[in-house]
C-alpha positions as CSV (number, residue, x, y, z in Angstrom):
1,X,35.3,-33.2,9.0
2,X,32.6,-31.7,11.8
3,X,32.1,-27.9,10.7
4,X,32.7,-27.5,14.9
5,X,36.6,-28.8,14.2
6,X,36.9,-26.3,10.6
7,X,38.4,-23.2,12.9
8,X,40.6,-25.2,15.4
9,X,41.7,-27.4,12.4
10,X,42.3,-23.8,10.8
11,X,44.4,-22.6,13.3
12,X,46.3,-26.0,13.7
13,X,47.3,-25.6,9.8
14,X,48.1,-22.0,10.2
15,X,50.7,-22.8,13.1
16,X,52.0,-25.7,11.5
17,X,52.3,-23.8,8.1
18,X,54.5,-21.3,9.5
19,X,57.1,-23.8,11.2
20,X,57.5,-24.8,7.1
21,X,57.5,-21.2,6.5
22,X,60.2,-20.9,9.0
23,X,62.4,-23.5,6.9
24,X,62.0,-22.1,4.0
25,X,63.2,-18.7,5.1
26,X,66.0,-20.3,6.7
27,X,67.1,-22.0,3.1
28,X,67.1,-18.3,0.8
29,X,68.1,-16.1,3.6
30,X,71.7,-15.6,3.3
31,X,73.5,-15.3,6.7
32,X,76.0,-12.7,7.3
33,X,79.2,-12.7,9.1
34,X,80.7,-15.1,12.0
35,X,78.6,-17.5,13.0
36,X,78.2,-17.4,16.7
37,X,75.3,-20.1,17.5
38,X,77.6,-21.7,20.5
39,X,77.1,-19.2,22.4
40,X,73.9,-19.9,22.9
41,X,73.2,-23.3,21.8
42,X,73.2,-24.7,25.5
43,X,70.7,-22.1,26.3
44,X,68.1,-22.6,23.3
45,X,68.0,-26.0,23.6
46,X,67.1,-25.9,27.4
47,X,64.4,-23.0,26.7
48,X,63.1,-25.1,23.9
49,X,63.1,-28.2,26.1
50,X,60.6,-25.9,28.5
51,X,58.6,-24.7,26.0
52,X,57.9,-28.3,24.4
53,X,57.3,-29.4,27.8
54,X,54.9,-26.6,28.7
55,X,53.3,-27.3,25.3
56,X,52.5,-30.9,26.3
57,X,50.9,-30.1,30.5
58,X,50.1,-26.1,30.5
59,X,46.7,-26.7,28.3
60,X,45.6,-29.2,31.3
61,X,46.0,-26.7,33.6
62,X,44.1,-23.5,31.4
63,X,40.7,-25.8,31.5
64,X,38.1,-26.5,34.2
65,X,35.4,-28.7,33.9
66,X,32.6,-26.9,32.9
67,X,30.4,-27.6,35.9
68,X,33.8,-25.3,37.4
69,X,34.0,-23.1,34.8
70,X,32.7,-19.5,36.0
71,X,31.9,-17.5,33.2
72,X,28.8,-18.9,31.2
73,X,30.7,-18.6,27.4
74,X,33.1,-21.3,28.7
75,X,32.0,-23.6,26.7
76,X,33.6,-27.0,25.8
77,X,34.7,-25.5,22.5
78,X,36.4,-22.0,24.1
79,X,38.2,-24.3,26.2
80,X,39.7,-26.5,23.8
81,X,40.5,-23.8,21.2
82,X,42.2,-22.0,24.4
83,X,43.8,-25.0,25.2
84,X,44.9,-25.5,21.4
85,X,46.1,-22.3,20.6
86,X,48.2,-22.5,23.9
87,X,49.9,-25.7,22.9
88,X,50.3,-24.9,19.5
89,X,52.3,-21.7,20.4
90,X,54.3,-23.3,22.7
91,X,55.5,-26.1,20.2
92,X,55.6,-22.8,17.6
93,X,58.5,-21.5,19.9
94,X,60.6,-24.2,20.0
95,X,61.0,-24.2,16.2
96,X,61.4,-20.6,16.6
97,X,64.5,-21.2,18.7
98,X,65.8,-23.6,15.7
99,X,65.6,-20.6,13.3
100,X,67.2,-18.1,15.6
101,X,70.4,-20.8,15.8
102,X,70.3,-21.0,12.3
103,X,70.3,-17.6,11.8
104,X,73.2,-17.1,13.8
105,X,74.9,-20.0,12.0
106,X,74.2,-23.3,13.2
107,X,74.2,-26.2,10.5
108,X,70.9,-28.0,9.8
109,X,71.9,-31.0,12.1
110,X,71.9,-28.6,14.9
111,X,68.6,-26.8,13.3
112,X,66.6,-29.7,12.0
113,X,65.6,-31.4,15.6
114,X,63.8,-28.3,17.1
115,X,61.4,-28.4,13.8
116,X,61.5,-31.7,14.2
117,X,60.6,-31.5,17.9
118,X,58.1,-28.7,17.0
119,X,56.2,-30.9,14.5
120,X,56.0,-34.0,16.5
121,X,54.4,-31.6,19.7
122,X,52.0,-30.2,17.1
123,X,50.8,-33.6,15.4
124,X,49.9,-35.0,18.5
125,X,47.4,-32.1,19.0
126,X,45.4,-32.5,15.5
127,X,42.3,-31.4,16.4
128,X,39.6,-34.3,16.5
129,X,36.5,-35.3,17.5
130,X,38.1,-37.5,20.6
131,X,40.4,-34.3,21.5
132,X,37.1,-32.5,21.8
133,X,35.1,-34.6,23.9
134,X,37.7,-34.5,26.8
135,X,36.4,-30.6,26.8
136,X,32.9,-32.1,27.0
């Protein structure tokens, strides 16, 4: 591993990690009262549907070449990390949504595919050295 990949490859893991985090505080949580996730099921899944979306095409539209870029510390390695932390947030969200139906009741077959989702958007964006150079 490049040391110039150790803090987006931080950041990836620390995203990632709290999706699991996420799960896990699903599982010992006890939930309380009527479950009411219907209610809102139609709503978080087209939100979550946005955000996974706006994780995969709003980084494209944060970066400029750097022959466009205006500020001189926009270097190719700000822009990716922006770009990163941008998609990696996004995906983040749409596990979030999973957790909030599960907190209001939903059972893991309606929970599991927003994680699901949310993992699949963030393993695509493992930082590497090819990721990189299309900052470059």
């Amino acid at each position: 591993m490049g040391n110039k990949l150790l803090i987006p490859r931080i950041l990836w893991f620390a995203l990632f990690g709290s999706t699991l985090i996420y799960v896990y505080v699903l599982d010992v949580v006890p939930l309380k009262g009527e479950p009411t996730w219907q209610s809102i099921s139609t709503f978080m899944m087209i939100v979550a549907v946005g955000s996974g979306a706006a994780s995969l095409f709003a980084p494209r539209l944060l970066v400029k070449p750097a022959s466009e870029a205006k500020a001189p510390n926009r270097t190719a390695m700000n822009q990716y990390q922006s770009a990163l932390i941008l998609a990696l947030a996004l995906a983040e969200a749409v596990a979030i949504y999973g957790m909030v139906l599960g907190f209001q009741g939903a059972p893991a077959g309606v929970v599991l595919p927003y994680f699901v989702a949310a993992w699949i958007l963030m393993l695509i964006r493992f930082p590497t050295e090819s990721q990189l150079a299309k900052f470059q």
